[in-house]
N, C-alpha and C positions, 0 to 999 in steps of 0.2 A: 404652439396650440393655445397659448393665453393662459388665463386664471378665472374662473368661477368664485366671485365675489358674495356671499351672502350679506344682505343687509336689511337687516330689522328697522322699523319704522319707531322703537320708542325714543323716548329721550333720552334715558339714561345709557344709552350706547354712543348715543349722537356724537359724543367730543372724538372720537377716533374716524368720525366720518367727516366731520362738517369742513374743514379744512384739507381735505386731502385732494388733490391733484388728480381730478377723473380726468379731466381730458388727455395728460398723460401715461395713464395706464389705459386708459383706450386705446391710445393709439399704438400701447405694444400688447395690446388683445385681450386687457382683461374686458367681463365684462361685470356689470354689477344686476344683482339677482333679490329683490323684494321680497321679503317670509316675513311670517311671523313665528318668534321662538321653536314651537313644536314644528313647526313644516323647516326653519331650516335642518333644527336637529335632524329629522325624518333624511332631508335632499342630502346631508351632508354622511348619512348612512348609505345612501343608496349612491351615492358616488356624482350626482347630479348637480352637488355644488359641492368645492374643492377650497375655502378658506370663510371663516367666518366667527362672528363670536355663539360661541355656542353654549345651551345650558350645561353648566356644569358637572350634571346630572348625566348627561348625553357624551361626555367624555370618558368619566367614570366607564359608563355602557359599553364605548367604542375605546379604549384604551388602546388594544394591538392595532387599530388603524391611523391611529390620528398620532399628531406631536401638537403642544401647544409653543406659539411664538411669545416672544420673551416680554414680560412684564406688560402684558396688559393683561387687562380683565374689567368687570363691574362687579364692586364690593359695596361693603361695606364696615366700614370699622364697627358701628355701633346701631343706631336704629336706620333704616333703609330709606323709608318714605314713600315706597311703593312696591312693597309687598305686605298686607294687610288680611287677617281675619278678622271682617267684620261678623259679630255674633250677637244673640239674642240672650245668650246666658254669658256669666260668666266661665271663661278657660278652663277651671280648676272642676264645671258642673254640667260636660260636656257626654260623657258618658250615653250612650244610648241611643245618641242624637246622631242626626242624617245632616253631614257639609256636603254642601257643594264644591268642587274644585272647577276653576279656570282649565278650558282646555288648551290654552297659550302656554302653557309652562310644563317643564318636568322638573327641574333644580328648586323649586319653592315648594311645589307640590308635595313634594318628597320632603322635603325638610320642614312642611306640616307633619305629616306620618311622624315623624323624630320627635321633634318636640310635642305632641301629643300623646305618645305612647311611652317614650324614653324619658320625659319631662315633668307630665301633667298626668300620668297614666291611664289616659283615657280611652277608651273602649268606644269606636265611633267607626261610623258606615260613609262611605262615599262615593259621590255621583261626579262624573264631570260633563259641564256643562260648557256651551256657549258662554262669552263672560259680562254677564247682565246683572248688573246690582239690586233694581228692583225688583225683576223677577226670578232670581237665585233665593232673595232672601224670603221672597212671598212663599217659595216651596218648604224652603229651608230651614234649619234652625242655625247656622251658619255657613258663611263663605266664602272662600277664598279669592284674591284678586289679587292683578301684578299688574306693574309695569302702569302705561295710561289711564287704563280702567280703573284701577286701585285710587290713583291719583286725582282722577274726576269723582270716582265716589263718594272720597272723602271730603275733597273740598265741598260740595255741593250739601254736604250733613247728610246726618240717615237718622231715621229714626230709632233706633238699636242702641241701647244701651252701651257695647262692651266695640272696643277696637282695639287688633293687638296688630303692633307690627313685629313681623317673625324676625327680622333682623338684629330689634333690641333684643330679644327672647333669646335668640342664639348667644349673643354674647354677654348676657348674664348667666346662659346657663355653662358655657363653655369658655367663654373668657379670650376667645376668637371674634378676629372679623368674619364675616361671611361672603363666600365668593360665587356668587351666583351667573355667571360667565365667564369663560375663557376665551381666547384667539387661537381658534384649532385648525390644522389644514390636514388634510390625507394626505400620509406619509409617501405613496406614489406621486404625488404632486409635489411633494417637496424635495424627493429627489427626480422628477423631471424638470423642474422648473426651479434650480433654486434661485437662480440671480433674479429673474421676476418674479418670487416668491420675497427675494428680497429689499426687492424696490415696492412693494405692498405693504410687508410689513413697516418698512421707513416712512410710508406715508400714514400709516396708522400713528405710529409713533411721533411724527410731526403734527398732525389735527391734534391728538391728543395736550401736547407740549403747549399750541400755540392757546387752545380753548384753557389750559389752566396759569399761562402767563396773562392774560387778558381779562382772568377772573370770568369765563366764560360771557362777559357779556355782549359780544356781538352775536352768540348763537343763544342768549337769552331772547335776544329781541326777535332773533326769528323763531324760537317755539311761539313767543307771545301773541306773535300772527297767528299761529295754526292753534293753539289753547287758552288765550288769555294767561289770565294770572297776575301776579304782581311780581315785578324784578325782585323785590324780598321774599316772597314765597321761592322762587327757583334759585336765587343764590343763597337760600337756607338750604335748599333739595339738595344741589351740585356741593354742597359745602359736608352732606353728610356719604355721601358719596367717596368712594376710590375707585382711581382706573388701572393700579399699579397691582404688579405679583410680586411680593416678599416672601422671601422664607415663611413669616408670618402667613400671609395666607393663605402657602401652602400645607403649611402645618396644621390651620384649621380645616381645612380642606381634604385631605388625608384622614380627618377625624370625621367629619363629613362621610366620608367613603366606610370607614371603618364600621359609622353605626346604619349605616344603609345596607352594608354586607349582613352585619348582626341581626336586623328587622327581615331582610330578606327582600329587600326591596332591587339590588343587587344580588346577582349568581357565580360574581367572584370577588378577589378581594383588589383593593387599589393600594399598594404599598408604596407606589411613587409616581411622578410625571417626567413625562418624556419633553422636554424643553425644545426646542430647535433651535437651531446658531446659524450664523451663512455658511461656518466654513462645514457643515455638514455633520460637526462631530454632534453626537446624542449623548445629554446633558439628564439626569434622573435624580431627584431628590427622593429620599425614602422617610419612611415615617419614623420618625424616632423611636425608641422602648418607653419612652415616658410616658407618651402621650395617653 
């Protein structure tokens, strides 16, 4: 019956795509499925797409449906580079104030709420919007952005005093990377499908390998078609960047869960990930007592 391939158009997913073998998984039926962030989360809920990287945030949510496949992801160890609250005040003087949120995302969004409240302790109201920097910020007294948008807004300047990227914030406040994507499949599809489940995830696992032996730059020069930029701007980007799952980031990741349960932004608790292997066995790390 194939595979239902989600694929997101930014760049910071790109290196599991850009080298992988479509004509080969075509021709044993996969097919590949165009979203943006929230609509795959959403398809991959409702059973209409069947593997993909999904927010973070969205796994947490779907936990007894889903497994994640092994060691990929989009992180980051320390600042992100596109995910940004652009604001008019300073973080610490937010209080009172109306953000706008990106309707592309749930993993960022949510991990606004966190560090705003668990962080900064701030008391603040939110709208989500289309994700339009000019006109978020004309409403607004800040707002959020991810992914290309983020990216464009910042290059381009703003007139706004304050830019925070939620990535460095996370890991000053928590001393974690931050994992803001996983490689999730429906667990019915990974046991109907596993050997073409497993020739997918190999091809992920190969784009990935060949874009960080090559220093990403043959899939530099083709964003720089579709964004401009400077080859130093994107091999800073891709340099601040992780595509891998360690214990490490699932350890932050867990903690992640733990304070999204606490906020209530989550209605249960995530104490482990369900991993997937070819030979079928299920793999679970739990949260440590320390953490």
């Amino acid at each position: 019956m194939g595979i239902r391939i989600g694929e997101i158009s930014y760049t910071n997913i790109l290196p599991m795509f850009y080298y992988m073998d479509r004509d080969m998984l075509l021709e044993q039926g996969c097919s590949f499925i165009p979203a943006i962030p929230s609509e795959l989360n959403s398809r991959m809920a409702n059973g209409t797409i069947d593997v993909g990287g999904i927010s973070s945030f969205s796994y947490g949510e779907h936990i007894h449906d889903y497994e994640i496949l092994p060691d990929l992801s989009v992180s980051s160890p320390d600042a992100v580079g596109s995910i940004f609250l652009f604001s008019k005040k300073p973080i610490e003087q937010l209080s009172g104030e109306k953000i706008a949120l990106t309707s592309s995302s749930a993993t960022s969004v949510n991990l606004l709420k966190i560090i705003l409240q668990e962080f900064y302790h701030q008391s603040v109201s939110y709208t989500v919007e289309e994700p339009d920097y000019l006109g978020m910020m004309e409403r607004y007294s800040a707002a959020l952005l991810i992914g290309d948008d983020a990216i464009m807004a910042k290059r381009h300047g703003n007139a706004h005093s304050f830019t925070y990227d939620l990535g460095e914030i996370w890991r000053k406040e928590t001393g974690f990377p931050m994992t803001y994507a996983v490689f999730a499949v429906r667990k019915n599809i990974a046991r109907r499908e596993p050997d073409l489940l497993k020739e997918v995830m190999n091809q992920f696992q190969i784009s990935k390998k060949r874009c960080q032996d090559d220093h990403y730059e043959e899939m530099i020069q083709f964003i720089q078609s579709k964004f401009n930029g400077s080859t130093q701007f994107w091999m800073s980007y891709f340099d601040g960047l992780n595509h891998d799952l360690t214990d490490t980031h699932v350890r932050g990741l867990l903690y992640y869960y733990r304070l999204a349960y606490q906020m209530g932004l989550l209605d249960h608790q995530v104490n482990r990930l369900e991993i997937w292997h070819p030979d079928s066995t299920r793999q679970s790390v739990s949260l440590g007592g320390s953490e």
